[in-house]
N, C-alpha and C positions, 0 to 999 in steps of 0.2 A: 751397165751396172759396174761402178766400182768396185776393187779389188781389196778386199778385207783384211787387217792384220789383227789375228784375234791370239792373247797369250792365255793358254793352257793353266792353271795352277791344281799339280793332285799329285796323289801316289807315285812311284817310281812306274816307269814303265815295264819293269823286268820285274815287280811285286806279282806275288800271288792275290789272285783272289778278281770280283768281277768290276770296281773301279777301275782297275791296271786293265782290266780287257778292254769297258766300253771306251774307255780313252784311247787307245790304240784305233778300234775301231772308229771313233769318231776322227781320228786322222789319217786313215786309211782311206777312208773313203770321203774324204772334204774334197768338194769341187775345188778345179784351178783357179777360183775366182776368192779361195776362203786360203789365206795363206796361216797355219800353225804352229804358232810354237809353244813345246813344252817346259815347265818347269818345275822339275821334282820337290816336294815338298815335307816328301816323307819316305823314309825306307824302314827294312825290317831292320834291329837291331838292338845294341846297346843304348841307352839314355845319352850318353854322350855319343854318339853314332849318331844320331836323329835330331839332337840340338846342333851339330853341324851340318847335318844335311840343309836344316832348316835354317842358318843362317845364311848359307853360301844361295840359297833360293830364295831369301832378302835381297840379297845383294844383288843378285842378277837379275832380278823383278824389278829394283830401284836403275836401274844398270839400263836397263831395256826400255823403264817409261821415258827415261830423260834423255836418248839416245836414239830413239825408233818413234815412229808416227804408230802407234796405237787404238786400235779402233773399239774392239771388246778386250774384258779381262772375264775369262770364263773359269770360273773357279768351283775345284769338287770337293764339296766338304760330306764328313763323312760323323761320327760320333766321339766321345772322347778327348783326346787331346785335338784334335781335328777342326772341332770347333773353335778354340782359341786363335789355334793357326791361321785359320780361313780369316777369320773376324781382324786380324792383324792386318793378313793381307787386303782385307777391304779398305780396312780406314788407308789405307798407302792407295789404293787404285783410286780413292775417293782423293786423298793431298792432291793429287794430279787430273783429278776431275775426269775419270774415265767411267763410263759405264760399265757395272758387274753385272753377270749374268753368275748366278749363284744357284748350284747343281747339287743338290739334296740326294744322300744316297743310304746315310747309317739310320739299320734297323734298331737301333738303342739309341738314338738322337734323343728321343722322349725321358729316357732313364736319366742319360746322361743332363741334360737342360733340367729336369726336375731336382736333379741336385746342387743345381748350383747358388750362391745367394742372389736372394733377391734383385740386388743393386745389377748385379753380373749380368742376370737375365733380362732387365731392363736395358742395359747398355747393348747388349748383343740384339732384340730385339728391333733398336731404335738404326743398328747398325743393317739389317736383312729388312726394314721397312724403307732404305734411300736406296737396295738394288733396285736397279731398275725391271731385271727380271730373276723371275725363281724359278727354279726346273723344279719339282717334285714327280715324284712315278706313278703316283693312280690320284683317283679323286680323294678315298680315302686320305691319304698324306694330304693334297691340297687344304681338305678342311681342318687337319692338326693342325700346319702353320699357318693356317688363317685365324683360327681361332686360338692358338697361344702365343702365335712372335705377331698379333696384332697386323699383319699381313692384308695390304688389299687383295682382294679377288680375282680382280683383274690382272694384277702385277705376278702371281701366280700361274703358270703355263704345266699342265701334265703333259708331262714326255715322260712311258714307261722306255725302260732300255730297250737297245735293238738286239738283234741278233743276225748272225749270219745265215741264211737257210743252205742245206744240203740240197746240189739238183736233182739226187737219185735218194728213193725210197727203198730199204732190202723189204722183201718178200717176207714175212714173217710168219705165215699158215703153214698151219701140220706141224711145229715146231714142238718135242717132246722132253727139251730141257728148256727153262726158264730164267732167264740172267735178270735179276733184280738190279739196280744200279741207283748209288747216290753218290752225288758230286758235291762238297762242299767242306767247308773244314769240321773237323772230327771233333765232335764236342759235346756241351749240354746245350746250347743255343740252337744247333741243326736238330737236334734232336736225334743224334746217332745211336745214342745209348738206348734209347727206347726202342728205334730199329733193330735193333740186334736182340732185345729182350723178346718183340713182337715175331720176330723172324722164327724163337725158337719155340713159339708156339702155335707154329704151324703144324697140322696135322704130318705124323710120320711119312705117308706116303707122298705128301704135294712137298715135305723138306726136301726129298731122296733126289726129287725131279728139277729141283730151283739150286739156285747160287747166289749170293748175293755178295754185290760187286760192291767196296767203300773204296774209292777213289778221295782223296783231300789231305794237307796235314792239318798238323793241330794233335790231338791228344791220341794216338793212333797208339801207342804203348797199353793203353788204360781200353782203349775200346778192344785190342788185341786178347788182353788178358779175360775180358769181360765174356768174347765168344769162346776162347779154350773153358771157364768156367760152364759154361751153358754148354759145353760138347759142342761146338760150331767150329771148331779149327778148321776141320777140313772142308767146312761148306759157306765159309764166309772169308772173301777174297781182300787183303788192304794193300791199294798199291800205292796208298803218297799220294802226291800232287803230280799230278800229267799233267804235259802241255797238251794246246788242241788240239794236235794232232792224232793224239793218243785216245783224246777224250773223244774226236768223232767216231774212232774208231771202238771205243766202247759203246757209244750209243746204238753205233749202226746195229749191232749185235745182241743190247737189251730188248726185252718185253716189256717193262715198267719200270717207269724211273720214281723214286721216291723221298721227300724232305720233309719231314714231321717236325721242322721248327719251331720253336717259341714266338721267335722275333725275326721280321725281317722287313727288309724296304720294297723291291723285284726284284728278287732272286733271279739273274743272268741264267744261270743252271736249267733254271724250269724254263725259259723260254728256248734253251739251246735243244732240250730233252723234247720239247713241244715241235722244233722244228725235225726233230730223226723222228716227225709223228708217234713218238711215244706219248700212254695213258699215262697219269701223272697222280700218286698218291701226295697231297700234301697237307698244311694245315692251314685254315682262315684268317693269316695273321698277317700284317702290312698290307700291300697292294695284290697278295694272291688271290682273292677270291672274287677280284676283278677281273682274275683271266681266269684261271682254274674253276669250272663250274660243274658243282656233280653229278653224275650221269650224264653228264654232255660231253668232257673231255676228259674227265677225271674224276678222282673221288675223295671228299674233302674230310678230314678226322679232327677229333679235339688233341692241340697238343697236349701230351702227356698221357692221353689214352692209349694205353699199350693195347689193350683188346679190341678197341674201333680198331685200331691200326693193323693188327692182326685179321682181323674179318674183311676189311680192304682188299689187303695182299692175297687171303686165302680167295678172296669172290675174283678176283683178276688170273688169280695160279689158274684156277679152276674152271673159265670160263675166255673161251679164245676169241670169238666171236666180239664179246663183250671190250676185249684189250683192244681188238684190232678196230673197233668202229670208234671208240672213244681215242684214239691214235689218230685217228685219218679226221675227227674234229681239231682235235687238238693241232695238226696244221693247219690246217685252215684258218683256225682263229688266231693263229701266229704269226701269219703271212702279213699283216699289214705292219707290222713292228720289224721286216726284213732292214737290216742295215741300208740299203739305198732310198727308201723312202723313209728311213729316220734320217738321213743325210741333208734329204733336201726338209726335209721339215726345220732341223736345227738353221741351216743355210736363213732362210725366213723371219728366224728368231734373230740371228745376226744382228739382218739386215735392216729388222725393224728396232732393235736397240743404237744400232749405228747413230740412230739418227739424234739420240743423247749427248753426240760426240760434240 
């Protein structure tokens, strides 16, 4: 089997958030047979900041097709300016007649493409129906871009993201305080606010006994202020953005992990929270309710129900048996999405686009 040269196009690697992970991941663990390389495409910033990140990632994208033997251009698009960017970068991987493998990840893709004009979306369309392949993260997604970017069926592959798994599970019976835990950016899209609203109307005695952990940036100011108004300063934790480190180390130590989102694609998070076999409060929007299923791993609320949300939390506070059985599904149904067998699954995809070259 030939030795692969596939170029990378997404986020910075040192960005926050789960595009900058699974792309790490996906070059962490590529066999010696799949050689990677990355190119930044976006960073956090200034408007001028990000229109030179993005040129100098022109440059070195044209730099590398005319210079280097070429086999995939795998490219991660995400929502917003994002799309532009990607769409750019195809018609160049297309000047050069390379196969795109085009990797679908923003939860407001739909927002974002339903506003743009007509003509736009017709051009971007005619642009993701000559990839040769699409990544999207559940079926759900698969049937959006089949059915609005005119997309074959075929040419569409679901890969939800991977995750790493922990080898060791902590013991979590008998346990008389309760760590609530959400991972993600702090906002109205995670649905944090409503978290914290839901949190404070949990019965006095199951609050005294819980904590509830907001790990992520993003609007941490506003959601800070939001629990001193509710009297939660001292029972509602905000530490920022952690590295993983930090984050296995909060997991291993929650009872439930929780994301009451609006919008999303597969939430990285829930599958990270899924492998520390934690139960999983979240909401049935993008690709979650493809994995999250309730009563079986977790328990699924409408977003913006602050009262489902609340009766969630309070049926989990309150019932141990119930956290820890729906924790030990919830790995299990995690287990086939471990980063080494998404490794080799991607490998496959490669190597069956390769053959476009």
């Amino acid at each position: 089997m030939k030795r692969l040269q596939v170029l990378m196009l997404g986020a910075s690697l040192e960005q926050n958030g789960g595009i900058a992970t699974v792309e790490k991941l996906i070059i962490k663990y590529s066999s010696p047979q799949i050689e990677i390389q990355h190119i930044n495409t976006h960073d956090e910033g200034s408007i001028a900041h990000r229109v030179i990140v993005f040129g100098k990632a022109l440059a070195t994208f044209f730099w590398k097709l005319l210079s280097q033997k070429i086999d995939i251009v795998h490219i991660q698009i995400s929502e917003g300016g994002s799309i532009i960017r990607k769409a750019i970068c195809c018609v160049i991987a297309f000047i050069f007649d390379k196969p795109v493998l085009m990797h679908t990840h923003g939860a407001e893709f739909p927002l974002t493409y339903a506003k743009l004009p007509q003509g736009v979306q017709q051009v971007l369309s005619k642009l993701f129906q000559r990839c040769q392949g699409f990544i999207a993260l559940s079926e759900s997604w698969q049937d959006y871009y089949v059915l609005n970017l005119g997309l074959n069926p075929k040419q569409v592959i679901v890969l939800p993201n991977p995750c790493e798994l922990p080898t060791e599970i902590p013991d979590r019976k008998n346990q008389t305080q309760i760590s609530l835990v959400f991972c993600g950016r702090v906002g109205q899209r995670k649905g944090t606010f409503d978290l914290i609203k839901a949190f404070a109307n949990l019965p006095d005695h199951q609050r005294k006994c819980t904590r509830l952990i907001i790990a992520g940036d993003g609007e941490i100011e506003k959601a800070q202020q939001l629990a001193a108004n509710l009297n939660l300063a001292d029972q509602v934790t905000f530490l920022g953005w952690i590295n993983s480190e930090k984050r296995d180390e909060i997991l291993s130590q929650a009872n439930v992990f929780i994301l009451p989102s609006y919008n999303e694609g597969l939430p990285l998070a829930i599958l990270e929270a899924m492998g520390w076999s934690l139960p999983i409060i979240a909401t049935p929007v993008g690709g979650i309710p493809e994995l999250v299923i309730s009563n079986q791993n977790g328990l699924l609320v409408t977003p913006g129900n602050i009262q489902q949300l609340s009766s969630a939390m309070e049926l989990l506070i309150g019932n141990e048996d119930l956290r820890l059985s729906l924790g030990i599904t919830a790995r299990k149904n995690v287990e086939p999405l471990d980063i080494r067998n998404y490794s080799i699954r991607l490998e496959d995809i490669y190597y069956s686009l390769s053959q476009f070259n």
